[in-house]
C-alpha positions in Angstrom: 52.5 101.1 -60.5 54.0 103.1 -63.5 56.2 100.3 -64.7 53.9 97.5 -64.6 51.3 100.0 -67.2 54.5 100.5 -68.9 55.1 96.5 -69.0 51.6 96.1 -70.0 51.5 98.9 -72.5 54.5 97.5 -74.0 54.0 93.6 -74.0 50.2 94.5 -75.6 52.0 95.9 -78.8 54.3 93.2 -79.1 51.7 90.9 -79.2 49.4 93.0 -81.8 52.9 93.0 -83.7 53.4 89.4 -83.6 49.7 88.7 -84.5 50.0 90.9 -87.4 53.1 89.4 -89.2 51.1 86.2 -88.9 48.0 87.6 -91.2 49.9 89.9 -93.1 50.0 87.3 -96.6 47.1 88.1 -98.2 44.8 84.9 -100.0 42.1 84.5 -102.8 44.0 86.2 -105.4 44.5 84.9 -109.2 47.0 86.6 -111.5 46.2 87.4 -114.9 49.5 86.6 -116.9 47.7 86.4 -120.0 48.5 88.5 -123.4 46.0 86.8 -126.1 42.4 87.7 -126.1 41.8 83.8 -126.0 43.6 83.8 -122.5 41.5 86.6 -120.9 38.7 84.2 -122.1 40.0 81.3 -120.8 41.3 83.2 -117.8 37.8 84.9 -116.8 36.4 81.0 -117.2 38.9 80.0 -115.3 38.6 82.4 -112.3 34.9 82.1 -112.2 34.9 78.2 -112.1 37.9 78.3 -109.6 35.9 80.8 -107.2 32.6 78.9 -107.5 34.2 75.7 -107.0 36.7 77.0 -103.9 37.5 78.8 -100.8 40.3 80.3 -102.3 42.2 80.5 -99.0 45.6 80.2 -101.9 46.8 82.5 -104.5 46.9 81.1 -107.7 48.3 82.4 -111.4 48.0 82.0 -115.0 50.5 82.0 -117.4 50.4 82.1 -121.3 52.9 81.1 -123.3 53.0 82.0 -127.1 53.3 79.2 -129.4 55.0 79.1 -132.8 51.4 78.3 -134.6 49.7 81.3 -134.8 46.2 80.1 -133.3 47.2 77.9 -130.3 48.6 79.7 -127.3 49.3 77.7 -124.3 48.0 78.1 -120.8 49.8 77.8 -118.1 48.2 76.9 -114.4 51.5 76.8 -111.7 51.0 75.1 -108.5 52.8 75.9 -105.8 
């Protein structure tokens, strides 16, 4: 009778293991990779439009990219 709570016991944490790796990646999240104060802005646009429009059951991030004019900075969206 031992063993088979022991069996039990033992094959009920395995499964809570496995069932945890599966949900372990956490979604919804956007990266702010931005260093100008015009990429915040565009970033917080961005976000809100993205979470308004979305489920968001993805990560997503934002890159900027300095340019060599001084007033255009480039933003980057990756997809994955």
């Amino acid at each position: 009778m031992n063993r088979r709570w022991l069996a039990a016991l033992i094959l009920a944490c395995v499964a809570s293991f496995a069932s945890a790796a599966e949900e372990d990646e956490m979604l919804g999240f956007i990266v702010d990779d931005t260093i100008s104060h015009i990429g915040h802005d565009f970033y917080y646009s961005f976000s809100e439009r993205l979470r308004a429009i979305s489920p968001m059951d993805f990560n997503q991030g934002l890159r900027e990219r300095p340019s060599s004019r001084r007033w255009r900075p480039h933003c980057l969206v990756p997809i994955s």
